[in-house]
C-alpha positions in Angstrom: -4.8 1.4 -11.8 -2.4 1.5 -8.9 1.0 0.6 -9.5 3.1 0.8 -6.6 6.2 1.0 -8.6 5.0 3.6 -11.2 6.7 7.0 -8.9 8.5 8.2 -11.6 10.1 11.1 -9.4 10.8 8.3 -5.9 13.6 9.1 -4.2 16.8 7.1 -4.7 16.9 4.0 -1.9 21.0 4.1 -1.8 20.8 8.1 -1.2 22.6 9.3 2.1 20.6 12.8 2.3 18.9 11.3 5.3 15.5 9.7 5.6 12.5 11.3 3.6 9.4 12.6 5.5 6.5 10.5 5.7 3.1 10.6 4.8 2.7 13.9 8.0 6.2 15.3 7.3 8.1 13.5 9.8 10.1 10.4 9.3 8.4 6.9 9.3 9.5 3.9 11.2 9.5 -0.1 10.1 6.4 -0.5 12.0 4.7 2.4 11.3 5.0 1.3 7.4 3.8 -2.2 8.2 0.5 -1.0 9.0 -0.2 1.0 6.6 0.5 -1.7 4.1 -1.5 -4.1 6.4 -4.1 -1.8 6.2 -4.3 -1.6 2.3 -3.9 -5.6 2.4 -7.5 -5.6 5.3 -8.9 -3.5 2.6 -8.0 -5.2 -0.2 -9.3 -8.5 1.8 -13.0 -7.0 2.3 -12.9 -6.0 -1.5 -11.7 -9.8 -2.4 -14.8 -11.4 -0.1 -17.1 -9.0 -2.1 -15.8 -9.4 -5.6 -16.2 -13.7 -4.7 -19.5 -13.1 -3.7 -20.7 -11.4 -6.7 -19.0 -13.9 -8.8 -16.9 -10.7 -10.9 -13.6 -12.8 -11.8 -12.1 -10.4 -13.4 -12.2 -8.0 -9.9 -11.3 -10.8 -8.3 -7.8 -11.2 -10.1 -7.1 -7.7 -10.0 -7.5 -7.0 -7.0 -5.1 -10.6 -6.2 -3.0 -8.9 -8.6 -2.8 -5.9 -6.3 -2.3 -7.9 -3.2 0.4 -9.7 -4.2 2.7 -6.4 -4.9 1.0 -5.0 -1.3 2.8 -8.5 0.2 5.7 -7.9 -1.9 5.8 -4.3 -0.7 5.7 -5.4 3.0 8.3 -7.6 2.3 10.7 -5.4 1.2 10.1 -3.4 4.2 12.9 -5.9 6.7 15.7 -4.5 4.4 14.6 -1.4 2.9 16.1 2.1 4.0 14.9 5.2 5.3 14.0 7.0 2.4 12.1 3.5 0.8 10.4 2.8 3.9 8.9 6.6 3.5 8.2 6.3 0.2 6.3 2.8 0.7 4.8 4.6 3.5 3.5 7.7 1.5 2.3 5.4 -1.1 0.4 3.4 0.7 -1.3 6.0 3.0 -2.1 7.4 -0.3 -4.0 4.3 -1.6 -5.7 3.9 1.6 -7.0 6.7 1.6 -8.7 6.2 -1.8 -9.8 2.7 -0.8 -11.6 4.0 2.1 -13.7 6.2 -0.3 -14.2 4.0 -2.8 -15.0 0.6 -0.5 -18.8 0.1 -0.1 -20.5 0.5 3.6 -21.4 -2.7 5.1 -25.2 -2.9 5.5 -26.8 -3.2 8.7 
C-alpha cells in the first residue's frame, strides 16, 4: 500500500548537491518534517480507533504496521540530512494528502 521506502528514484542522503526542495519547492526544515509525519501518525491514530471499533483486525494491524515505519521515519529525522529530511517530507505530505481523502467525516 504505502511503503515509505519504496522511491525507487530518492535522492542519495550522503549527496553534497545541496538540500532538495520540499513538498512547495523550497527547502524543508527538521521541524517542518516533524509535523508532517505527526500528522500522518494523528491520522493514522483516528483510522486505528475506527478499525478497533469495528472489530476489522486485519485493518487494525496494517495500519500498526504503517505506524510503526511513520515512528521509525520521525526517528530518523534527528540525524537525517537535507536532502532525506525533503524526501521524508515530500513523502509524507504526499500520504497525507491521500489520507485526508480517504478518512471518513466524523458524524455529528
Amino acid at each position: 500500500m504505502h511503503d515509505a521506502s519504496s522511491s525507487s528514484s530518492a535522492p542519495d542522503p550522503r549527496s553534497s548537491s545541496g538540500p532538495a526542495p520540499g513538498p512547495a519547492g523550497d527547502q524543508v526544515g527538521v521541524e517542518e518534517a516533524h509535523e508532517i509525519v505527526g500528522a500522518v501518525l494523528a491520522a493514522y491514530n483516528r483510522q486505528l480507533l475506527l478499525a478497533r471499533r469495528a472489530g476489522d483486525q486485519q485493518r487494525l494491524e496494517e495500519l500498526m504496521s504503517q505506524q510503526r515505519k511513520c515512528v521509525e521515519d520521525r526517528a530518523r529525522l534527528n540525524d537525517a540530512g537535507p536532502e532525506e529530511i525533503s524526501r521524508i517530507a515530500a513523502l509524507y505530505a504526499e500520504l497525507l494528502k491521500g489520507l485526508d481523502v480517504s478518512e471518513p467525516r466524523p458524524e455529528s
